[in-house]
FIMAR-770574 format. One line per field, with one value per residue (C-alpha): x, y, z; residue number from 0. Coordinates in pm, 1 decimal. Last residue first. Layout:
// FIMAR-770574
u: (X | ...)
v: (Y | ...)
w: (Z | ...)
num: (NUM | ...)
***
This chain:
// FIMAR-770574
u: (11416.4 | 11455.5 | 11827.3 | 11996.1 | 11754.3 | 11367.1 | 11198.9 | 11488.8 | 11251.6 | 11015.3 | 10680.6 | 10341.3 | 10403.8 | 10308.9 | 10089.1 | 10118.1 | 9960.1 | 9647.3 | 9451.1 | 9679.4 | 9691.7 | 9303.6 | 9279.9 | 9484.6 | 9332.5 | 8948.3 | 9195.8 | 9214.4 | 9587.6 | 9836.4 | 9680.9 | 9949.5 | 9822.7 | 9658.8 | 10054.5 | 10126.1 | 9883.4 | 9962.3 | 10372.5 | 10235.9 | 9998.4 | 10283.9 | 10602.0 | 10882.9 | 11214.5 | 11543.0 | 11724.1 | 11684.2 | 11359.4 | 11240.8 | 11319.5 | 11219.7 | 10850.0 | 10861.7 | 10947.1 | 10695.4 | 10413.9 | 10522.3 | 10400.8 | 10053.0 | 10045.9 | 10114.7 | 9747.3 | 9778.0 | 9400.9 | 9105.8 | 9003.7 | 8751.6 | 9015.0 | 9239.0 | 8918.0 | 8859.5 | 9235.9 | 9255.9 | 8967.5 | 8612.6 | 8551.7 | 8360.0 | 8782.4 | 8917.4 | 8708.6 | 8747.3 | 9103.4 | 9117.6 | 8963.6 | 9190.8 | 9478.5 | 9303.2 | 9239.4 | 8918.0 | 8761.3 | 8939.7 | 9029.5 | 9345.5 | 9527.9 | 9420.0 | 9532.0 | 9866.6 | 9917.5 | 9944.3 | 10088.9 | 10383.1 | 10462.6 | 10317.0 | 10423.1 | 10475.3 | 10658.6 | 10923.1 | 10931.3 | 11106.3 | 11389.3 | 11505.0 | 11819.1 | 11759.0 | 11595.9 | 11464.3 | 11179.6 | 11139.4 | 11004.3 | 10830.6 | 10683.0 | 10534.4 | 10426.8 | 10233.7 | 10048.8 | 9962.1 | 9831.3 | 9638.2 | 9525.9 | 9379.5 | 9204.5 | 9051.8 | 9021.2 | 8775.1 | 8606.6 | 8405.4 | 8527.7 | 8235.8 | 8455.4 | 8514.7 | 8604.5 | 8916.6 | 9001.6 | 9039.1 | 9236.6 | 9485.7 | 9495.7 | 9572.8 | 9863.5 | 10034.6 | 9947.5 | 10083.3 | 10433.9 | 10519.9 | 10474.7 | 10631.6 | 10932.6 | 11010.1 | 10993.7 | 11215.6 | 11453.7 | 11395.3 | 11466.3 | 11589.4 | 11269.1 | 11010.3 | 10621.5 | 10420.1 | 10085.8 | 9810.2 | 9491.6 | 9644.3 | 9966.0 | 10316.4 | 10371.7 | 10595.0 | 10818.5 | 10792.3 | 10977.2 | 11263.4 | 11276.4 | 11365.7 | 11587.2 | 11787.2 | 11815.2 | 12006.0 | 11946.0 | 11557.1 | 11188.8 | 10886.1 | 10619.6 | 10200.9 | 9938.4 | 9601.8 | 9306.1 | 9067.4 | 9144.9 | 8951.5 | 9268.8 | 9457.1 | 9051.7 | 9112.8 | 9484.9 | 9397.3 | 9676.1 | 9836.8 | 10199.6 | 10492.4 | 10748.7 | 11068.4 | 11389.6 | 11730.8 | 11976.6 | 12188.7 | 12609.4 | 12584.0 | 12478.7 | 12144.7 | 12078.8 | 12215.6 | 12122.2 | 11759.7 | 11725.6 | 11872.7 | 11652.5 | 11352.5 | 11460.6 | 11613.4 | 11341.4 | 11566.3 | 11311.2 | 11019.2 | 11180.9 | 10952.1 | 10681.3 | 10530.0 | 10589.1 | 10526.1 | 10903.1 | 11165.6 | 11439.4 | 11687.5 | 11746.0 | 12061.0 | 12207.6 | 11885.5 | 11759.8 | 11765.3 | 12041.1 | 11869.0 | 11474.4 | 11470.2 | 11674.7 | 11443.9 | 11121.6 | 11223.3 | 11349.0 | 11027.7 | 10751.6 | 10718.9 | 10682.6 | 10389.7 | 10468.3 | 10503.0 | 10836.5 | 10882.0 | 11135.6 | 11262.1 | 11427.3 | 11300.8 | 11385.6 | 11377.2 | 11229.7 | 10856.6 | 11028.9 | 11233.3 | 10975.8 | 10741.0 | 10407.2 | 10298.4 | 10066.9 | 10033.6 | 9858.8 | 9784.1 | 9446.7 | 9408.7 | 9218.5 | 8864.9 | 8777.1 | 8479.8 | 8700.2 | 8974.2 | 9164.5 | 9031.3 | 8905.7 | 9157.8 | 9059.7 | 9174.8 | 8985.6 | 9315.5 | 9611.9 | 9405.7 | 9260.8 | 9561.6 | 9701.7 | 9447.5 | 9446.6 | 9809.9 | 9867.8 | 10210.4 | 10240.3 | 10448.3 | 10288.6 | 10441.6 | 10377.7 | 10521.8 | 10409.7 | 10148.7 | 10063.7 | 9775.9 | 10026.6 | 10191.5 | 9836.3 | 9715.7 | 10053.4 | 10048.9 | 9649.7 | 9785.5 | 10089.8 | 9834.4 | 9540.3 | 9791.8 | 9983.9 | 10344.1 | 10629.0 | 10565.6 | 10826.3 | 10854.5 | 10966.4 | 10989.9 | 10838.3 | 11020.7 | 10969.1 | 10716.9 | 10333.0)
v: (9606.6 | 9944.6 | 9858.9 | 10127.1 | 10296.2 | 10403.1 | 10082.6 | 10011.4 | 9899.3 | 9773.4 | 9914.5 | 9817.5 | 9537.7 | 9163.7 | 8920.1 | 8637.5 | 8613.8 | 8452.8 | 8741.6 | 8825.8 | 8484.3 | 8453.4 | 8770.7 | 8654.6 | 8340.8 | 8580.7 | 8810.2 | 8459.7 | 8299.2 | 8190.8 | 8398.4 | 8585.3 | 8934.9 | 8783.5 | 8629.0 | 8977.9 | 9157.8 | 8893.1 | 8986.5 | 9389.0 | 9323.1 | 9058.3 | 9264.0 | 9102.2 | 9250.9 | 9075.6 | 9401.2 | 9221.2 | 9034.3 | 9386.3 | 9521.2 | 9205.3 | 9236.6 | 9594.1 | 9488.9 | 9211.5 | 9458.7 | 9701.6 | 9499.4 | 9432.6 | 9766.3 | 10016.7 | 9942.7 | 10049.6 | 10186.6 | 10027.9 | 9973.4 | 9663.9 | 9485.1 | 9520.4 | 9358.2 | 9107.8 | 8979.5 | 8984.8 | 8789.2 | 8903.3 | 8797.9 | 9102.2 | 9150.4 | 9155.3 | 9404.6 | 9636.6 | 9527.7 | 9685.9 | 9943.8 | 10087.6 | 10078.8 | 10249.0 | 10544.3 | 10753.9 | 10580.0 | 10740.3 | 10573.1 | 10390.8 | 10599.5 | 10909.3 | 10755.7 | 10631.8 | 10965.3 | 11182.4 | 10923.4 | 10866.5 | 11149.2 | 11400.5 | 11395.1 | 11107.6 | 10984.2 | 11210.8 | 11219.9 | 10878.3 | 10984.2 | 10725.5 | 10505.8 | 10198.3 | 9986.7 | 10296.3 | 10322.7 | 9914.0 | 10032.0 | 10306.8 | 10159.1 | 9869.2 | 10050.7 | 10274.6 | 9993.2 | 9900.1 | 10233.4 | 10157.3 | 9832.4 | 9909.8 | 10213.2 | 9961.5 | 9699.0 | 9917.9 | 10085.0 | 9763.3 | 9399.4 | 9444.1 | 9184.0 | 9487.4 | 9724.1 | 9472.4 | 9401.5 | 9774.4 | 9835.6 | 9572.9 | 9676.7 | 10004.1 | 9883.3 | 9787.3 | 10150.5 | 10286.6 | 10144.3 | 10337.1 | 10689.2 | 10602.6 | 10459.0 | 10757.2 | 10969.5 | 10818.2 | 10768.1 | 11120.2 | 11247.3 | 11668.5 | 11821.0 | 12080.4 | 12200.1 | 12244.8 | 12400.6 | 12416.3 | 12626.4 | 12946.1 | 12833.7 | 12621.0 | 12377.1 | 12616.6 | 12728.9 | 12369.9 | 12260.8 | 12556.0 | 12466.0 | 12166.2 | 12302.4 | 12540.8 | 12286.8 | 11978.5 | 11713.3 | 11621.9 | 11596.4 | 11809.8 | 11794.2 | 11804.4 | 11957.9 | 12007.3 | 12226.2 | 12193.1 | 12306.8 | 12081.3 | 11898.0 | 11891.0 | 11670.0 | 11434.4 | 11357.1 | 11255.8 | 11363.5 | 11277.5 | 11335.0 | 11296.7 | 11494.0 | 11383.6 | 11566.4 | 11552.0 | 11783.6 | 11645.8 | 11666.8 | 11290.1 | 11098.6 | 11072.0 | 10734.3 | 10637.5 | 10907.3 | 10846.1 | 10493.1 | 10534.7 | 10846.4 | 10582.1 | 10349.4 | 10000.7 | 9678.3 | 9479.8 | 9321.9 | 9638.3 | 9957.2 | 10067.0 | 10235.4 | 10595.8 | 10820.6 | 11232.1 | 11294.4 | 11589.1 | 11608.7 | 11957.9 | 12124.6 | 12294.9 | 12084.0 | 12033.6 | 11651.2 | 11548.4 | 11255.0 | 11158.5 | 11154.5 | 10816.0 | 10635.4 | 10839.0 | 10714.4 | 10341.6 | 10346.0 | 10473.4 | 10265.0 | 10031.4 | 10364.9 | 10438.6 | 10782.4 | 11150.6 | 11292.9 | 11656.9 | 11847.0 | 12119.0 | 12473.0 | 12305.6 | 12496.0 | 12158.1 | 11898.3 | 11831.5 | 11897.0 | 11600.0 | 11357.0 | 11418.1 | 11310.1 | 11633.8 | 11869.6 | 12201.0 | 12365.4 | 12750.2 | 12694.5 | 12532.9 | 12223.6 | 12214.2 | 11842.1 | 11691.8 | 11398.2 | 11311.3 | 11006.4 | 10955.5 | 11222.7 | 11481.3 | 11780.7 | 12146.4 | 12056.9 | 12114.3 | 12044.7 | 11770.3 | 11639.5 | 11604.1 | 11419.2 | 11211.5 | 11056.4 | 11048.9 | 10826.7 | 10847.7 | 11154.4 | 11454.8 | 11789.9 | 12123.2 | 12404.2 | 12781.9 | 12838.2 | 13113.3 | 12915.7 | 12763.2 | 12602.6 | 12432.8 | 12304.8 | 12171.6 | 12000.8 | 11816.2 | 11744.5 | 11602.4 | 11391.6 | 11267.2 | 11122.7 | 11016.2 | 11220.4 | 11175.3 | 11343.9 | 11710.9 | 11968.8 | 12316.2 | 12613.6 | 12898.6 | 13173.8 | 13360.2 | 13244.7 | 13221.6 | 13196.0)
w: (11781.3 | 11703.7 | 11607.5 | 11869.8 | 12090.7 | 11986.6 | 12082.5 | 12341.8 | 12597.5 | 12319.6 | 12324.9 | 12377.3 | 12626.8 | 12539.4 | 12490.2 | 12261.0 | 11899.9 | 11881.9 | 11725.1 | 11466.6 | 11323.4 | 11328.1 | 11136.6 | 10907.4 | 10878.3 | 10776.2 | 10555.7 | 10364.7 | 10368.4 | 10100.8 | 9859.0 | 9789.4 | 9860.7 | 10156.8 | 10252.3 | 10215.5 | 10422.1 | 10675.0 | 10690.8 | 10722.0 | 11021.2 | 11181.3 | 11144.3 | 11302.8 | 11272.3 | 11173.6 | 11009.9 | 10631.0 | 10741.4 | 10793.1 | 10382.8 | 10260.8 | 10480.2 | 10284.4 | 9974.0 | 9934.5 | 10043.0 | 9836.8 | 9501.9 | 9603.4 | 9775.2 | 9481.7 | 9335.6 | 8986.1 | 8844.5 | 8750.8 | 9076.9 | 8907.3 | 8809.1 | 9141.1 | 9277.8 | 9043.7 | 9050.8 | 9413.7 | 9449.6 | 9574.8 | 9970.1 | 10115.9 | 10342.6 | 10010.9 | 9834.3 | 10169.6 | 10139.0 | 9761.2 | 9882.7 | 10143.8 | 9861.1 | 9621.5 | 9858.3 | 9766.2 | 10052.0 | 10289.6 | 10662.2 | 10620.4 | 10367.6 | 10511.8 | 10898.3 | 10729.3 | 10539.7 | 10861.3 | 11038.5 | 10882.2 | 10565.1 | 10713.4 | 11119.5 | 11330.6 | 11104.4 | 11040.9 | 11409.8 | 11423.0 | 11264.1 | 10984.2 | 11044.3 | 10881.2 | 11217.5 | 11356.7 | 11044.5 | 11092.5 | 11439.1 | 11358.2 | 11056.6 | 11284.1 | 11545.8 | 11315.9 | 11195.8 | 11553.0 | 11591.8 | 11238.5 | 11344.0 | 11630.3 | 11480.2 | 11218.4 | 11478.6 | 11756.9 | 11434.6 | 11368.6 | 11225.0 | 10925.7 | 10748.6 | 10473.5 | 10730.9 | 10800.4 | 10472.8 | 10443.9 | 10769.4 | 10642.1 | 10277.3 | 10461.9 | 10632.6 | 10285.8 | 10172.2 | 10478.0 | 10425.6 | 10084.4 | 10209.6 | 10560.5 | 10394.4 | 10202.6 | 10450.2 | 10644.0 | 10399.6 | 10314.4 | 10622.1 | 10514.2 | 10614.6 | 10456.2 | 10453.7 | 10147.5 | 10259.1 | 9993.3 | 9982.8 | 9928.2 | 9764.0 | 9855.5 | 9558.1 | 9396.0 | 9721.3 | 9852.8 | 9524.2 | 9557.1 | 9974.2 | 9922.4 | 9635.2 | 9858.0 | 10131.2 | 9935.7 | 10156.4 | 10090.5 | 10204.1 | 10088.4 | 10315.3 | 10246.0 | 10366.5 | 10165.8 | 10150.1 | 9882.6 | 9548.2 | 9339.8 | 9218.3 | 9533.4 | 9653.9 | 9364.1 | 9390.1 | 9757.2 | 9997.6 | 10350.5 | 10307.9 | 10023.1 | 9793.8 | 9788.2 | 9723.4 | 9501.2 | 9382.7 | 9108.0 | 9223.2 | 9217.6 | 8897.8 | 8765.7 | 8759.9 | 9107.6 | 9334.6 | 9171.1 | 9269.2 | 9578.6 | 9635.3 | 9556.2 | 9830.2 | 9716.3 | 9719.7 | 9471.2 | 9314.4 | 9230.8 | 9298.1 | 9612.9 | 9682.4 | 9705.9 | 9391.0 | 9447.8 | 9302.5 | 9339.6 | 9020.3 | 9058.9 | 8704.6 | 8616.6 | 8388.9 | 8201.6 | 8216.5 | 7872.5 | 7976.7 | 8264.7 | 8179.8 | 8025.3 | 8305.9 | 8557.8 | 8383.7 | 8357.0 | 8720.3 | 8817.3 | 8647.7 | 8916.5 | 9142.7 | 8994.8 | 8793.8 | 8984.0 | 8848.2 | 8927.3 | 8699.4 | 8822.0 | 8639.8 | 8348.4 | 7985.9 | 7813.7 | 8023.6 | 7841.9 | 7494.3 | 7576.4 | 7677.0 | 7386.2 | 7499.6 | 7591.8 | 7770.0 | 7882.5 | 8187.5 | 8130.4 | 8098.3 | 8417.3 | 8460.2 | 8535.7 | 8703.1 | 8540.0 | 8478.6 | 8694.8 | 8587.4 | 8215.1 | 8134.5 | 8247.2 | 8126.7 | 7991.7 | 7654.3 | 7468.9 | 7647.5 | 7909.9 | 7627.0 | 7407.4 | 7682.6 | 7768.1 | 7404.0 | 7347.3 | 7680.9 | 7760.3 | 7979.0 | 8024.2 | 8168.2 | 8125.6 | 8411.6 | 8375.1 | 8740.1 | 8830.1 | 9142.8 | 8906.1 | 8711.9 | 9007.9 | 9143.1 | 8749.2 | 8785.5 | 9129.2 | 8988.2 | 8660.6 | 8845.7 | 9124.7 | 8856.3 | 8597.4 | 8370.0 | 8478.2 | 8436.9 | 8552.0 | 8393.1 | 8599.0 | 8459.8 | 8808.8 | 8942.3 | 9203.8 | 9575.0 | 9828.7 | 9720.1)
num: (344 | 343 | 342 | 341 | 340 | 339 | 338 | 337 | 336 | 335 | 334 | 333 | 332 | 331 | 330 | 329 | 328 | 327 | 326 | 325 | 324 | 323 | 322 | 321 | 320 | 319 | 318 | 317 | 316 | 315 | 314 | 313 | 312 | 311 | 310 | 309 | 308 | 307 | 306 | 305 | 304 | 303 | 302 | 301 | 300 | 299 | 298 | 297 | 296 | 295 | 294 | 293 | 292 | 291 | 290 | 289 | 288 | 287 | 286 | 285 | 284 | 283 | 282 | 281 | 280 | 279 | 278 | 277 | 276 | 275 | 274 | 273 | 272 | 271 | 270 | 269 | 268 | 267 | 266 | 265 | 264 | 263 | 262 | 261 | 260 | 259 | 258 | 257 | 256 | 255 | 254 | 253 | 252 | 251 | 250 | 249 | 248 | 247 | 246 | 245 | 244 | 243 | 242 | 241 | 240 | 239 | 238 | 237 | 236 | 235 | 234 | 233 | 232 | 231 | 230 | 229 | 228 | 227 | 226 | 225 | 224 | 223 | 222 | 221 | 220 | 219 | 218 | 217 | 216 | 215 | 214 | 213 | 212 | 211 | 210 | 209 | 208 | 207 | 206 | 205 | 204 | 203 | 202 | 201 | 200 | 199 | 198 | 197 | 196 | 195 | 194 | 193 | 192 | 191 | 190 | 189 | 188 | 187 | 186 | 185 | 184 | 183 | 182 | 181 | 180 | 179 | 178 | 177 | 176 | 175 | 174 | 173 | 172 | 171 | 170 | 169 | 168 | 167 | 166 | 165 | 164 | 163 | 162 | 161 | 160 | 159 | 158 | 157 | 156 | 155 | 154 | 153 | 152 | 151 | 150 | 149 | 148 | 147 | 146 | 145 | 144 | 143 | 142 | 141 | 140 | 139 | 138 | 137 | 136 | 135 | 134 | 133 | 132 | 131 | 130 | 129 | 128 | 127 | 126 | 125 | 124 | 123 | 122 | 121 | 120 | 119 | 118 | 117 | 116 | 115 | 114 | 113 | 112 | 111 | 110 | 109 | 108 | 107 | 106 | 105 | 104 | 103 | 102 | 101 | 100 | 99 | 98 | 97 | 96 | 95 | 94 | 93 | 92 | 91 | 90 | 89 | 88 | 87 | 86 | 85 | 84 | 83 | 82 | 81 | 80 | 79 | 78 | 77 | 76 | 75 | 74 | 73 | 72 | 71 | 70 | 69 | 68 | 67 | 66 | 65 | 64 | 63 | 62 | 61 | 60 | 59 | 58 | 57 | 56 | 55 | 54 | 53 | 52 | 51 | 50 | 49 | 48 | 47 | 46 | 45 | 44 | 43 | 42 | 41 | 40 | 39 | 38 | 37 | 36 | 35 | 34 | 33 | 32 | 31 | 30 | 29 | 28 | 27 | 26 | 25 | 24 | 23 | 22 | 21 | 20 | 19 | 18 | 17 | 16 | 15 | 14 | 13 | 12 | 11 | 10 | 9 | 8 | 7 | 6 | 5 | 4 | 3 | 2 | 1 | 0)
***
């Protein structure tokens, strides 16, 4: 591990926020988590478990817990904020007047604010005032698998260099590689986009389509976030790294991704309602779906995987139409001439 130890303060005590801070404390971090649920907490300060979100899962002893918001903050040389990103703005409004003065704020949420569709640093930027260093933390990753210790790469993204490299430096470990980059719009977008493409690979599996569509529809997928990715001025090799393709194929292809099975549920033919139900857990791509398709009629792109996974959402269409849709569309080249130029239109 690089760097001197530091206080970190985890917000968020759901399956990716308790493994992000069972990882930090096992780095020899001083490692509060914050959560709302008083039952789960006092299990995972006491019994050193999760229950709810990973149970069976050892946490580390020196991993505490709290529902007190302020008591989670105070010391933090970082505070890492890893809640839904519905739940974002709430958190960050909460968190910014007990934020110390000299703490940075990284977070491990994909998505969208809900309505206006803004990026999460735009959020952030906003709520906590300039001057407060900022980064995002994103990349291929199942909450479960950090949480066993199996090997995992992920990149930190953000302008301020120092504390980029301050949250790499306590995620960074034996079996965990933090890398770093300053595009977190790109970033950002790639970590939210993939799990509307993975509905799409899900539904997909779930018709029994075969591995020709899935992997279709993933380089197609890709196409799609590259494109709307050039449109507001991310780099296209942010995504063909961590955050982009990295996290689209894990997204697409694991079955430990909500995301991939609620289309599997779709594509069987259960209802949205039953399937998100029977998940049990927030599914980020009902509600990023809308955002994204807002985000490309905004820059006048066409997105046809990510536009049906929407109108599924809705239930305008059945993943059988959407299929249908995608299938008639006309021929045409791969790329755009100017796929990378001005407007990545």
């Amino acid at each position: 591990m690089a760097g001197a130890t530091s206080a970190v303060a985890v917000l968020g005590a759901g399956s990716w926020g308790t493994a992000l801070a069972a990882l930090i404390a096992r780095h020899g971090h001083s490692t509060v988590l914050w959560g709302r649920d008083a039952a789960v907490v006092e299990a995972i300060d006491s019994r050193h478990e999760n229950p709810r979100y990973l149970p069976g899962i050892a946490l580390p002893d020196g991993l505490r817990a709290t529902t007190d918001l302020a008591a989670a903050v105070r010391g933090a040389d970082l505070v890492l904020v890893v809640v839904p990103s519905h739940a974002f703005t709430e958190t960050l409004r909460a968190l910014a007047p007990l934020r110390p003065a000299h703490a940075g704020v990284a977070w491990a949420a994909k998505g969208f604010e809900p309505g206006s569709g803004r990026f999460l640093h735009e959020v952030a930027g906003e709520l906590l005032g300039p001057g407060v260093p900022l980064a995002v933390v994103t990349g291929p990753s199942f909450a479960k698998e950090v949480a066993l210790g199996l090997p995992t790469a992920l990149t930190v993204q953000g302008e301020d260099t120092a504390f980029v490299q301050q949250v790499a430096d306590v995620l960074h470990g034996p079996e965990f590689r933090a890398y770093t980059g300053s595009d977190m719009r790109g970033a950002e977008l790639g970590g939210a986009m993939k799990n509307v493409l993975a509905v799409a690979t899900g539904a997909a599996d779930g018709m029994e389509l075969g591995l020709n569509a899935r992997t279709g529809l993933i380089t197609r997928g890709l196409n799609e976030m590259l494109r709307l990715n050039a449109a507001i001025g991310g780099r296209a090799e942010t995504l063909m790294g961590l955050a982009g393709l990295g996290d689209l194929v894990l997204t697409c292809t694991g079955d430990l991704s909500r995301n991939r099975r609620l289309g599997l549920a779709l594509g069987r033919g259960q209802t949205l309602d039953d399937a998100v139900r029977e998940i049990g857990q927030v599914v980020e791509s009902v509600q990023t779906a809308n955002e994204v398709m807002r985000l490309a009629d905004r820059h006048g792109l066409e997105l046809p995987i990510a536009s049906n996974v929407r109108d599924v959402l809705h239930g305008v269409i059945t993943p059988a139409e959407g299929l249908q849709r995608l299938l008639a569309r006309e021929q045409k080249a791969e790329y755009p001439p100017d796929m990378f130029g001005t407007g990545g239109r």
